[in-house]
mmCIF file of the N, C-alpha and C atoms, coordinates in Angstrom:
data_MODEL
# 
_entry.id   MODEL 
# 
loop_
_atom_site.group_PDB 
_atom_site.id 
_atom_site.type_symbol 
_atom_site.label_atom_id 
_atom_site.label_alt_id 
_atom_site.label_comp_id 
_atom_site.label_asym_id 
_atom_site.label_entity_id 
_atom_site.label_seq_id 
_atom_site.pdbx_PDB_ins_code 
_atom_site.Cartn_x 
_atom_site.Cartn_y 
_atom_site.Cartn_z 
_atom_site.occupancy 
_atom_site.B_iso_or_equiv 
_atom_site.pdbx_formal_charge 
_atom_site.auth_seq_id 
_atom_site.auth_comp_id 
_atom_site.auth_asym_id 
_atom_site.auth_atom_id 
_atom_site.pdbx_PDB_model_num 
ATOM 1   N N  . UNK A 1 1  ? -28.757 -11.737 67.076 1.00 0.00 ? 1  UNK A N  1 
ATOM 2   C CA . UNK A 1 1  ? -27.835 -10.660 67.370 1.00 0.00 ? 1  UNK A CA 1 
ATOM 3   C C  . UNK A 1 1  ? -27.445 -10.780 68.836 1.00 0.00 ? 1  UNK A C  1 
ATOM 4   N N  . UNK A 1 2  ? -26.313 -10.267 69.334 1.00 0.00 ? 2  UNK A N  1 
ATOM 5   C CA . UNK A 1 2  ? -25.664 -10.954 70.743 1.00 0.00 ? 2  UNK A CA 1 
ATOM 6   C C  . UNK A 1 2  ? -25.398 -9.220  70.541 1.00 0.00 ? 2  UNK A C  1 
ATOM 7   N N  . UNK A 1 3  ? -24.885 -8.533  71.816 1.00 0.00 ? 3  UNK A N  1 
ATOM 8   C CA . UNK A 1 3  ? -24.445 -7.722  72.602 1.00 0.00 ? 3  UNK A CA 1 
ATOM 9   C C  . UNK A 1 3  ? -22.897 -8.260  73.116 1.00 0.00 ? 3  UNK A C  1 
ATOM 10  N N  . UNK A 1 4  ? -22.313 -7.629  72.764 1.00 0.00 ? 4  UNK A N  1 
ATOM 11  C CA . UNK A 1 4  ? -20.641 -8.449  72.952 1.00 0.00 ? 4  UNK A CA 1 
ATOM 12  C C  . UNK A 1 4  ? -20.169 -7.254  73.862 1.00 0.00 ? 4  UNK A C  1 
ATOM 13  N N  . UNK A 1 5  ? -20.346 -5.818  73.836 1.00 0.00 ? 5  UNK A N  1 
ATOM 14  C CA . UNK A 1 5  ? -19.696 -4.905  74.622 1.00 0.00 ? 5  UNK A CA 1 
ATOM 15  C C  . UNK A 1 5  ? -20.678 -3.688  74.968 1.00 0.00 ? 5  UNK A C  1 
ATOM 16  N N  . UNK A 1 6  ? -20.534 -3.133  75.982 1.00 0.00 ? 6  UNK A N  1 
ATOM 17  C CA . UNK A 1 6  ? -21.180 -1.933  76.311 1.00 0.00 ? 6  UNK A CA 1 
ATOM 18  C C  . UNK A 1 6  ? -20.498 -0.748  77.213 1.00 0.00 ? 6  UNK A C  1 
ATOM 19  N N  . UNK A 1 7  ? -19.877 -0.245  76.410 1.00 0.00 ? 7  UNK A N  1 
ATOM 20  C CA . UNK A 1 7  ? -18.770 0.874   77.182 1.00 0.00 ? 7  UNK A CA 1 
ATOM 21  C C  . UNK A 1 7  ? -18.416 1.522   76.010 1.00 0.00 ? 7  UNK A C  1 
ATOM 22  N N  . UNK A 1 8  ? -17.363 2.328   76.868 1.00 0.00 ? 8  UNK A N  1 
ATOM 23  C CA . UNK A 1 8  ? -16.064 3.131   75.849 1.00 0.00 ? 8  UNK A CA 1 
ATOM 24  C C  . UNK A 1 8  ? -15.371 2.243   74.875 1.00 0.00 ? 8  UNK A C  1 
ATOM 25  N N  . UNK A 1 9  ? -14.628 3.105   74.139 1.00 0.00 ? 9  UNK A N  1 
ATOM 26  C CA . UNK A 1 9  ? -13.925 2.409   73.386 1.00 0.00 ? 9  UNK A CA 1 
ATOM 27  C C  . UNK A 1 9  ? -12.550 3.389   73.126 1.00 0.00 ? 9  UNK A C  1 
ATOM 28  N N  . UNK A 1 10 ? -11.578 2.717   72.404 1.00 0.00 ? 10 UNK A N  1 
ATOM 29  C CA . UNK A 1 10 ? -10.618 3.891   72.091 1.00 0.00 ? 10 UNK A CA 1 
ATOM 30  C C  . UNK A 1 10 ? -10.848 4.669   71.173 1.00 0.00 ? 10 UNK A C  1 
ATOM 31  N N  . UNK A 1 11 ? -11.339 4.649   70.043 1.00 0.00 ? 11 UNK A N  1 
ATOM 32  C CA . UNK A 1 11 ? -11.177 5.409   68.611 1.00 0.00 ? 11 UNK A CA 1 
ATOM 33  C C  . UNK A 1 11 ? -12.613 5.879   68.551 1.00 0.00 ? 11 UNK A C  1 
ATOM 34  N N  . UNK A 1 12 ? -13.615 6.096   69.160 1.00 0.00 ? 12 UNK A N  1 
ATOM 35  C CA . UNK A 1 12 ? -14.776 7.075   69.290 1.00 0.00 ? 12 UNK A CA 1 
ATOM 36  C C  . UNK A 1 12 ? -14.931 7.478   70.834 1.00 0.00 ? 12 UNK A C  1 
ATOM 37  N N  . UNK A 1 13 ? -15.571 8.541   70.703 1.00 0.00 ? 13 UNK A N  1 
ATOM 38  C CA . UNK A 1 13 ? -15.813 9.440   72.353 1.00 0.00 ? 13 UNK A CA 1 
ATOM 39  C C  . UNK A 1 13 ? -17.559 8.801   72.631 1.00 0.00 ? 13 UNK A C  1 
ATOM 40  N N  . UNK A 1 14 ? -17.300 8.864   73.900 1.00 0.00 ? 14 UNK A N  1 
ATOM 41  C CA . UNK A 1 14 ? -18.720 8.044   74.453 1.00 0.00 ? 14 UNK A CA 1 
ATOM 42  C C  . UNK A 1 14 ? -18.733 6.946   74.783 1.00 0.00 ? 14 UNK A C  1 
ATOM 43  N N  . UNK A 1 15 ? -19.933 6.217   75.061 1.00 0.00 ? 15 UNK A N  1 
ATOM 44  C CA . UNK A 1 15 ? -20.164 4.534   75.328 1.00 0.00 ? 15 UNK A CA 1 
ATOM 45  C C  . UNK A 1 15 ? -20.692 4.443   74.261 1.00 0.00 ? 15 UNK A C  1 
ATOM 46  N N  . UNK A 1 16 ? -20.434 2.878   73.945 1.00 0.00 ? 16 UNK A N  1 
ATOM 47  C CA . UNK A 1 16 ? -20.867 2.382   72.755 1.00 0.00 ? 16 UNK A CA 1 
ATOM 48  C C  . UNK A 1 16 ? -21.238 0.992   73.016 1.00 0.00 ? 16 UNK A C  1 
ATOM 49  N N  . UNK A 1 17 ? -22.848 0.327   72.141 1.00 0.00 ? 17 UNK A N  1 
ATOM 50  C CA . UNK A 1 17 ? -23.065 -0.782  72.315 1.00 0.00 ? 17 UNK A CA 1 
ATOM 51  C C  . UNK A 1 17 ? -22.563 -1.801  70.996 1.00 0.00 ? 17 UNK A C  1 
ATOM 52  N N  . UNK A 1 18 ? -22.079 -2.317  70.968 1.00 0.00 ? 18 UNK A N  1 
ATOM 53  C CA . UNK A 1 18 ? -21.220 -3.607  69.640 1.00 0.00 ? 18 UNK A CA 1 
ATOM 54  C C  . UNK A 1 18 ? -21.994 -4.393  70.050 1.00 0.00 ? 18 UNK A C  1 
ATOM 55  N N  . UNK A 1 19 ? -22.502 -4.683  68.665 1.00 0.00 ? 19 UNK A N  1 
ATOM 56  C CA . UNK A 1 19 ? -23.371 -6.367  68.708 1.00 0.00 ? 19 UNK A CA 1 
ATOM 57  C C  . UNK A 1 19 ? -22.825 -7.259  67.588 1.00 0.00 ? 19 UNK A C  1 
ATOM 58  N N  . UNK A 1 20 ? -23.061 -7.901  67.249 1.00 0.00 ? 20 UNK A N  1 
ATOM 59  C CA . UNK A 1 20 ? -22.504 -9.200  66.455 1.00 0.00 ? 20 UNK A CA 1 
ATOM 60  C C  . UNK A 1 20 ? -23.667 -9.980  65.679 1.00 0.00 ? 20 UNK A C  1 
ATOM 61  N N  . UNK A 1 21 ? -23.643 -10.305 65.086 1.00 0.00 ? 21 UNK A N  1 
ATOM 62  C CA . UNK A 1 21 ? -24.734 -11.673 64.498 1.00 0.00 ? 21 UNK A CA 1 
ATOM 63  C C  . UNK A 1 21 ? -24.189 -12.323 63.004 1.00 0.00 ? 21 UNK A C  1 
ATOM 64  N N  . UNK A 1 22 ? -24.663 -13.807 62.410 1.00 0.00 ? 22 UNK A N  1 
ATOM 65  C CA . UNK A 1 22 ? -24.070 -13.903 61.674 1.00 0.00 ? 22 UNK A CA 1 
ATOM 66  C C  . UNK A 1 22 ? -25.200 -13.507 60.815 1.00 0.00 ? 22 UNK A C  1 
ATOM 67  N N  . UNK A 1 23 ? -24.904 -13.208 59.385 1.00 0.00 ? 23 UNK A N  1 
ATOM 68  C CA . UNK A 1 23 ? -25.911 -12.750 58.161 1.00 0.00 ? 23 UNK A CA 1 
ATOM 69  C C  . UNK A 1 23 ? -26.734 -14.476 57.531 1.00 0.00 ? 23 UNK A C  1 
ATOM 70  N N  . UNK A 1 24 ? -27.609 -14.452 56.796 1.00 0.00 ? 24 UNK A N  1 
ATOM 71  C CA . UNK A 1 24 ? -28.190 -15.300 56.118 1.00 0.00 ? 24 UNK A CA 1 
ATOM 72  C C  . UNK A 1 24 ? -27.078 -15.881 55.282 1.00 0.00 ? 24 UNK A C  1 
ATOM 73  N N  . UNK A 1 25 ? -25.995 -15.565 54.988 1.00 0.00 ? 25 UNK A N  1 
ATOM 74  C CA . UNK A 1 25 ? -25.296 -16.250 53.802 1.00 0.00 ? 25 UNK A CA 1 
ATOM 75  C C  . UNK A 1 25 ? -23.865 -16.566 54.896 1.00 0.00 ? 25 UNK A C  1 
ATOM 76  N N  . UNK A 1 26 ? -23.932 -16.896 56.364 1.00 0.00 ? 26 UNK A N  1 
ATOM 77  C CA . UNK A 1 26 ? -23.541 -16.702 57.137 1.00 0.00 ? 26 UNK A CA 1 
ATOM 78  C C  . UNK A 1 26 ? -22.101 -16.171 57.353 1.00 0.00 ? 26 UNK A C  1 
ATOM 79  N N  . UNK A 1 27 ? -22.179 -15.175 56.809 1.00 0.00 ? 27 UNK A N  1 
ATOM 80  C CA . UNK A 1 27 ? -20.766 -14.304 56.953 1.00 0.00 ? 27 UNK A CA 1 
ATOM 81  C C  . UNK A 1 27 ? -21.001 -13.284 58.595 1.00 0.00 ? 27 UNK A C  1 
ATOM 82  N N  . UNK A 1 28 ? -19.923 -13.047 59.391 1.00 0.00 ? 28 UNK A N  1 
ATOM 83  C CA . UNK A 1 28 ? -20.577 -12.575 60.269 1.00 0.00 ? 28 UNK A CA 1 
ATOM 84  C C  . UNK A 1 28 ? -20.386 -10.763 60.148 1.00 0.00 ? 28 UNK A C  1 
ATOM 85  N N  . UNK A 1 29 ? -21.004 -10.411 60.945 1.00 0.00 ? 29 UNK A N  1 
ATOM 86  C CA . UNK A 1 29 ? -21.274 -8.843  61.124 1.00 0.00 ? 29 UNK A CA 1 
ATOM 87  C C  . UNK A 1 29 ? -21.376 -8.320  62.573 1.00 0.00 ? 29 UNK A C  1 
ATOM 88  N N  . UNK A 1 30 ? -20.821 -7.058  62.181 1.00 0.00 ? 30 UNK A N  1 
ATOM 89  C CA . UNK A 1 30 ? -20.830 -6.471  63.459 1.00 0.00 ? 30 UNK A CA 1 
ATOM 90  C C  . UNK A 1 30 ? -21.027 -4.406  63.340 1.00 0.00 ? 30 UNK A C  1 
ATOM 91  N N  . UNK A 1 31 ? -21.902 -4.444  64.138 1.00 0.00 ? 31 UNK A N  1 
ATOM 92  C CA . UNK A 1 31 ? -22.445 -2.711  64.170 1.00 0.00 ? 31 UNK A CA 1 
ATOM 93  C C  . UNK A 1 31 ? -22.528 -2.214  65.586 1.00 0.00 ? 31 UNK A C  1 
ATOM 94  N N  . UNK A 1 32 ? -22.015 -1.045  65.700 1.00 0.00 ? 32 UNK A N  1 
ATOM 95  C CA . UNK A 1 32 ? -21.695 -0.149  66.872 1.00 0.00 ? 32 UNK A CA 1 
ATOM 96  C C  . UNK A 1 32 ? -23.291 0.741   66.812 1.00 0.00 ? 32 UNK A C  1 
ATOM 97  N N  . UNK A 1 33 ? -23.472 1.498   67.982 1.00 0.00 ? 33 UNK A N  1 
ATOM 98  C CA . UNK A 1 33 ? -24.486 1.995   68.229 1.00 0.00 ? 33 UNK A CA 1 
ATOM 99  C C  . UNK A 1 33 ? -24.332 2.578   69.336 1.00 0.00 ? 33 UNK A C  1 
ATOM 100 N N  . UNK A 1 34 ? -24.268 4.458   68.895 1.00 0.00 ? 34 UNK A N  1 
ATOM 101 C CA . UNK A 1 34 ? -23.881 5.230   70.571 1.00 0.00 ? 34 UNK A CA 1 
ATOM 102 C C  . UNK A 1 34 ? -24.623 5.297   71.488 1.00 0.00 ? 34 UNK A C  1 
ATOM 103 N N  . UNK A 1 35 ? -24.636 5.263   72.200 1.00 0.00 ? 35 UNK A N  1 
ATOM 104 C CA . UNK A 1 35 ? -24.977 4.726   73.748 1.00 0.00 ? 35 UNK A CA 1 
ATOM 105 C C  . UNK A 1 35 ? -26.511 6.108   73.842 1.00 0.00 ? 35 UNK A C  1 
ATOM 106 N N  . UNK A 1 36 ? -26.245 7.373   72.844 1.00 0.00 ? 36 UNK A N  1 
ATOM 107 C CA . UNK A 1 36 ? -27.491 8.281   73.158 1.00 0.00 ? 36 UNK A CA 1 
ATOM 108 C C  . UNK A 1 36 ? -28.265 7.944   72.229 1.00 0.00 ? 36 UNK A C  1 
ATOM 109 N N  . UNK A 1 37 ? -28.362 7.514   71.233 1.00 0.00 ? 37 UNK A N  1 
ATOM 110 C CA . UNK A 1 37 ? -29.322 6.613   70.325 1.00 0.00 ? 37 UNK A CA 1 
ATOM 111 C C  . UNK A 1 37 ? -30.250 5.461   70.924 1.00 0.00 ? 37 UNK A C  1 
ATOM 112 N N  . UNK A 1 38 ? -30.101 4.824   71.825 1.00 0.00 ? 38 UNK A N  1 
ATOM 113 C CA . UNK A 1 38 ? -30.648 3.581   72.473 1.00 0.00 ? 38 UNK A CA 1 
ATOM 114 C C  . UNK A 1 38 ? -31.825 4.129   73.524 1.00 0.00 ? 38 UNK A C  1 
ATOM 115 N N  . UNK A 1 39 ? -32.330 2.871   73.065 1.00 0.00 ? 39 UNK A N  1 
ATOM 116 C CA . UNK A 1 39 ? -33.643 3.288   74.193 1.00 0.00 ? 39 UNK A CA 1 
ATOM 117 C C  . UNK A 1 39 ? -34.152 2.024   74.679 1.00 0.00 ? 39 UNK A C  1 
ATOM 118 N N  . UNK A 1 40 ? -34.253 1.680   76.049 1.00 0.00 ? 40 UNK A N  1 
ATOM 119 C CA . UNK A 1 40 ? -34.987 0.863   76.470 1.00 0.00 ? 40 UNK A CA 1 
ATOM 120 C C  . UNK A 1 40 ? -35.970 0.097   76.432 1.00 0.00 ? 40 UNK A C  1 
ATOM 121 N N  . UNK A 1 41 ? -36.223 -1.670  75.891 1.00 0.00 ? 41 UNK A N  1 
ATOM 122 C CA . UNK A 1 41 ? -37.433 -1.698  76.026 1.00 0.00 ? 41 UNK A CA 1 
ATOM 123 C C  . UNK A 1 41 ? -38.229 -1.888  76.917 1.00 0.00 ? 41 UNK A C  1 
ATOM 124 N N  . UNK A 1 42 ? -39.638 -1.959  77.097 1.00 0.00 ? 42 UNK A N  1 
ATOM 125 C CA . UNK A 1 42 ? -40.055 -1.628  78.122 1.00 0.00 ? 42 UNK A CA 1 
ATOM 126 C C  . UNK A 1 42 ? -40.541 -3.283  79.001 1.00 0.00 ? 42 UNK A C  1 
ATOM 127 N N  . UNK A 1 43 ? -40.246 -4.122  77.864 1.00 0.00 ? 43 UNK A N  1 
ATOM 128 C CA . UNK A 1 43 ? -40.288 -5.465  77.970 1.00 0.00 ? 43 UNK A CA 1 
ATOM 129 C C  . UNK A 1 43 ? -39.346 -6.593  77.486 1.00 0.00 ? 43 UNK A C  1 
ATOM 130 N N  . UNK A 1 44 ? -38.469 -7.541  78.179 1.00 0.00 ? 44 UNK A N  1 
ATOM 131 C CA . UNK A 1 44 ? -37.996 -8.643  77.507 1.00 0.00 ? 44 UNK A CA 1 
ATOM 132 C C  . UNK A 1 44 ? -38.556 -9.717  76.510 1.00 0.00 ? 44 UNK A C  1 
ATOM 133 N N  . UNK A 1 45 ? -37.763 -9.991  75.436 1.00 0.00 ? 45 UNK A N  1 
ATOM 134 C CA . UNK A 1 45 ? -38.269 -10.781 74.414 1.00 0.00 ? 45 UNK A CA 1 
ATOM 135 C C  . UNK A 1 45 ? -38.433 -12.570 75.087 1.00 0.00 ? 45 UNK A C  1 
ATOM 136 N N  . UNK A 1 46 ? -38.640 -13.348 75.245 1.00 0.00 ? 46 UNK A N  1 
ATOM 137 C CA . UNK A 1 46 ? -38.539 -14.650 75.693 1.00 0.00 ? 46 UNK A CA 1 
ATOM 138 C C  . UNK A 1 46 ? -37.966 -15.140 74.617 1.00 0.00 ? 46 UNK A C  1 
ATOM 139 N N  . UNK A 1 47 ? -36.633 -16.074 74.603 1.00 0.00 ? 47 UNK A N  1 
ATOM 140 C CA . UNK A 1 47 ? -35.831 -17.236 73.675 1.00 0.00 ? 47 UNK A CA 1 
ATOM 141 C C  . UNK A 1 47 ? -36.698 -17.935 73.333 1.00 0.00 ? 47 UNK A C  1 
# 
């Protein structure tokens, strides 16, 4: 999953995080997530 945007947008109120990834049958996808839903982790994952 990638992080492609983190702001406003036009057609919802607030910041919003858009991520991307492709699915197992590799079609791709993409899901929004309002910016007061999110929570920090308290640690980075290593690649």
């Amino acid at each position: 999953m990638t992080a492609i945007w983190n702001g406003p947008v036009l057609f919802a109120p607030g910041n919003w995080l858009i991520c991307q990834w492709f699915s197992d049958a590799g079609e791709l996808q993409q899901e929004m997530f309002p910016e007061e839903t999110l929570e920090r982790a308290s640690h980075a994952l290593a690649a």
